[in-house]
Structure formats: structure tokens, C-alpha cells
N, C-alpha and C positions, 0 to 999 in steps of 0.2 A: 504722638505715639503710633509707631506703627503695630495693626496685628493682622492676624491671617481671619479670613474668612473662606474657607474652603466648598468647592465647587460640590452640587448634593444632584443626583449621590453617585457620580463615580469622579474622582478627580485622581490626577497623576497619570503614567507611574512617576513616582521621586524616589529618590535615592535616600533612605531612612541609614544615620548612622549605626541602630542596631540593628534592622529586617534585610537589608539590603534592597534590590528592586522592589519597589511595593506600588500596586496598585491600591486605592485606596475609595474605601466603599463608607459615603457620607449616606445614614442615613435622617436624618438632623437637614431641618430646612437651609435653603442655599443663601436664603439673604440675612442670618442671624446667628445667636447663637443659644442652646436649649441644654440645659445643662443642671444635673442634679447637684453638682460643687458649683464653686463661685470661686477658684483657685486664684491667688494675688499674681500668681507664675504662670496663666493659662494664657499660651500664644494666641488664641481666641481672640482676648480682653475679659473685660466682667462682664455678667450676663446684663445687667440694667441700663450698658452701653449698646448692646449689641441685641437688643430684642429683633427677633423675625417676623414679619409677617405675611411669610408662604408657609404651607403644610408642610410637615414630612411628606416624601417620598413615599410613594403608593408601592406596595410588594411587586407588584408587575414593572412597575415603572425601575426600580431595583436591577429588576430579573431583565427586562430588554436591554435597557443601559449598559451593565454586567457583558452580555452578551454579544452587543455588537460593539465595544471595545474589547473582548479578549478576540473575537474575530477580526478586529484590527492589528493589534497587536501579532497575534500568529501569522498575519501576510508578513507582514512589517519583521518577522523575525525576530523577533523580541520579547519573549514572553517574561511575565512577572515572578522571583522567586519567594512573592506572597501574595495574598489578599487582603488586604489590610484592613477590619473597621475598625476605624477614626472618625475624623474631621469635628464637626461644631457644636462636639459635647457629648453626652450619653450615649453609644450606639443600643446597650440596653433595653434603654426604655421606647423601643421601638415597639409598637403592640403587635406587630408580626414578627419580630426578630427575630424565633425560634424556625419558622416559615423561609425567612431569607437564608437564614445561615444553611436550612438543608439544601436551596435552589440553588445556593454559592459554592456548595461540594460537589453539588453533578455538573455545575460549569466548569468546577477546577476538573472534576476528572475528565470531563470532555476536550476541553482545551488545553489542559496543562497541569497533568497528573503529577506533577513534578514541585511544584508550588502548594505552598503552607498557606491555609487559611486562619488568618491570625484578628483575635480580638483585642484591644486595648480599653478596657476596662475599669471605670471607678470605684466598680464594688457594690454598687447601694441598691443594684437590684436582685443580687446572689439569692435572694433569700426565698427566690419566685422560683416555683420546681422548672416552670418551661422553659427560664434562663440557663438553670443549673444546668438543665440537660443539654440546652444544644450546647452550652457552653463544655463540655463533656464531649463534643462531638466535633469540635474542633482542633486542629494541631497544637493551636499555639495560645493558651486560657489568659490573657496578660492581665493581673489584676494589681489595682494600684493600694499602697499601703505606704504612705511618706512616716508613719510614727508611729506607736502605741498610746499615745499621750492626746487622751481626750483635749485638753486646752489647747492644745498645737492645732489638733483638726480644724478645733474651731475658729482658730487663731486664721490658719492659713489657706487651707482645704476647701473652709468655708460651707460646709451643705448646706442646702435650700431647704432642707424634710428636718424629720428627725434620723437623727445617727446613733451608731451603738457600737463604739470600736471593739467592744469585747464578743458581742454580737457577729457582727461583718468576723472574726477571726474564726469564729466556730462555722461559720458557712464556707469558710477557705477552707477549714479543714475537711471539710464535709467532700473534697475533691479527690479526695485521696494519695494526694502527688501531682494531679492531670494538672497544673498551677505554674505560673509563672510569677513570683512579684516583682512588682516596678514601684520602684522607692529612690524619689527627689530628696538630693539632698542639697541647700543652700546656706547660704550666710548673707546676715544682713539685718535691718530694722523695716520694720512695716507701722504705720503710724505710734513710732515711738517704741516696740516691742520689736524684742530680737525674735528673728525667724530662722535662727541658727543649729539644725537639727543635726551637725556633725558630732558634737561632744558626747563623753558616754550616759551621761544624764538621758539621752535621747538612744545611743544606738545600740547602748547596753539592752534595754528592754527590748528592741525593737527583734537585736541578733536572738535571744533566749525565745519571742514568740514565733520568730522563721524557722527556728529548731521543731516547733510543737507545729509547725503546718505541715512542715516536708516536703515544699516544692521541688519539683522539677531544676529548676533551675532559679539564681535571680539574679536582677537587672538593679544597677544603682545607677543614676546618668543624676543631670543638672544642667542648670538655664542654660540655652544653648538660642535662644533668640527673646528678642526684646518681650519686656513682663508690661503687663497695665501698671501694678503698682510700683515703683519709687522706688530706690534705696535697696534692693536687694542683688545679693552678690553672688557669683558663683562658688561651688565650692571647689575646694584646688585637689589640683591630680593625685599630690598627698594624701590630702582626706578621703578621699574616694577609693587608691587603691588600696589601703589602710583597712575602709572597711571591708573592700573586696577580699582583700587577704581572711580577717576575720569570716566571712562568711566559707569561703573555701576549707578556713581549715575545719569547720564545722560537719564538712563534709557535703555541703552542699556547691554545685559549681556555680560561677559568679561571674558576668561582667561587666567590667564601668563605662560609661560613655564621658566623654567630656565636652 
């Protein structure tokens, strides 16, 4: 199986089928992977294949890195139409994150006032005010939410801690709109159990709680490179625009990746 293990912590730019140019800010150790889910679809791998054993990246070490590639990047002519953090699991649970993210806006504005500083997000540390806030302070909030259906999470999502989907949903609202969701959707079996969260059993509830957040906008996409686990399938252009339409007509704008 191939998976990705991504360069900590700046790696890219790549070309993101939703962000477009994106630079991409790992702060998650370079030779592993650290992660509060254990996702059967994480381009990663699982975590218990892919343990690290270097530190996270030091706030400074962030901050020069950061720094002397957008000062690359602007000779080179080419500047990023984001900032991206990603890479090899939680950006969250970085114990400086709220620290990086302010030194990631005076480099965007110094370098490239032009360009979105975007988080992609699991959720599971919303519930921490110093998150809340810088994540508040950022363009682009991306927080992930594949279901409403506690047995799915666990089924597929996987978290490491404990979780509380009813919980995680009142901290999304708690954003006021400032939100983006990203919600995978697939088809397929995973040791013998359907991982199949297209049907309305699954995105009936899911559209009714997107109603009650009020994001910004949302994001529905699907596998789009090789999974650790087996047997799962993508979900088809139908299904997806299907739900896209649904969320749109809700009034909320929407779009699908495939």
C-alpha cells in the first residue's frame, strides 16, 4: 500500500483539487504519523503503522521555515493562493497552534496579502477556547464532520480519545457561521461492515444538523487516493451532486470534489 507521509512542517506548494495553489504547513512530526482519528480513508495510513519518532516542530522552527519559502516562492514568482495546515494528522493539537497561526497571518500579510490561511480540521479539539479563537482568526475554519451517527464515527473515523458527536456539533455552532464542513463520503465494506454513508439513513440527519450550524459554506469530496483499509469505494459523481444539490437548496452553498 502506498500512503503519503508529508514533509514537517512546511511541504509543497500542490495543487489541492478544492484550495487551489496551497502551501502546506505540517505541524505533526516529519517521519510519522500523530493523529487524534485513526481514519480507515486517511491518505496517511493508520496511526499504529505509521508511529513517529521525531518531535513536532518547534513554533520558531514553523516561523523560519514559513518564512524562508514564501521568500522563495516571491522571487520564483509564484506565490501560494493559501496556506494550508495539514499534513500527518491533527494540526490542532499543536500546544502552540494558536501562536503559529497569529505568526502565519503577519507572513501572509507580509508576503502575500492575497492568499487565505486555511485549517483543515478534525474537530476534536474545538472545544479548547485558544483553538476556538485563533481558529476564529483564520479565513478558511475547515472542520471535518463525515456523519451524525455516533456508530459510523466509530465504525470509521475511528478516534483515539473519547468523542461526543453531539458535543463537537454545539462547538461548531459555537462559530457562529466563521465554519466550513468537510464531509467524506464513500461506499464500500470495512471488516465485513458497510462504510456506506451516501443513503438517507446517514445524510438525512446529517443535511437537518448543517442546517442547525450555518456554515459558511460546505465541502463534500471522496477517496481520491489509495486508503490503508481494503474494500472501500468511492462514492459516484451522482451521489455527491445529489447531496450537493440538497445542501444548496437549503440555502447553504456547496461543493463536491471527486
Amino acid at each position: 500500500m502506498s500512503t503519503i507521509i508529508y514533509a514537517s512542517p512546511i511541504f509543497g506548494p500542490i495543487h489541492s483539487r478544492r484550495l487551489g495553489i496551497s502551501l502546506g504547513i505540517n505541524l505533526l512530526p516529519a517521519d510519522g504519523k500523530m493523529c487524534s482519528f485513526n481514519c480507515i480513508y486517511c491518505e496517511c495510513g493508520f496511526n499504529e503503522e505509521r508511529r513517529p519518532t521525531l518531535p513536532m516542530p518547534t513554533r520558531e522552527e514553523v516561523v523560519c521555515k514559513l518564512e524562508a519559502k514564501l521568500e522563495e516562492m516571491k522571487a520564483e514568482g509564484q506565490l501560494p493562493d493559501v496556506l494550508t495546515f495539514a499534513g500527518n494528522g491533527e494540526p490542532t493539537s499543536h500546544p502552540h497552534f494558536a501562536e503559529i497561526i497569529d505568526e502565519t497571518i503577519r507572513l501572509r500579510d507580509k508576503y502575500c496579502p492575497k492568499a487565505k490561511v486555511c485549517v483543515l480540521s478534525n474537530s476534536t479539539f474545538i472545544h479548547r477556547q485558544q483553538v476556538h479563537d485563533a481558529l476564529m482568526r483564520v479565513d478558511d475554519n475547515i472542520l471535518k464532520l463525515d456523519t451524525v451517527d455516533e456508530t459510523y464515527i466509530q465504525q470509521t473515523d475511528r478516534p483515539t480519545g473519547s468523542y461526543d458527536v453531539k458535543r463537537i456539533i454545539e462547538h461548531m455552532k459555537a462559530f457562529h457561521g466563521h465554519i466550513i464542513i468537510q464531509t467524506m463520503f464513500m461506499r464500500g465494506a470495512y471488516q465485513g461492515k458497510s462504510v456506506d454513508n451516501t443513503g438517507e439513513e446517514y445524510v438525512g440527519p446529517w443535511l437537518e444538523t448543517i442546517k442547525t450550524i450555518k456554515p459558511q459554506q460546505v465541502m463534500v469530496y471522496t477517496i481520491d487516493r489509495e486508503t490503508p483499509a481494503q474494500g472501500l469505494e468511492k462514492a459516484t459523481h451522482e451521489q455527491l451532486d445529489a447531496i450537493r444539490d440538497r445542501v444548496i437548496a437549503a440555502g447553504i452553498p456547496c461543493t463536491a470534489s471527486y
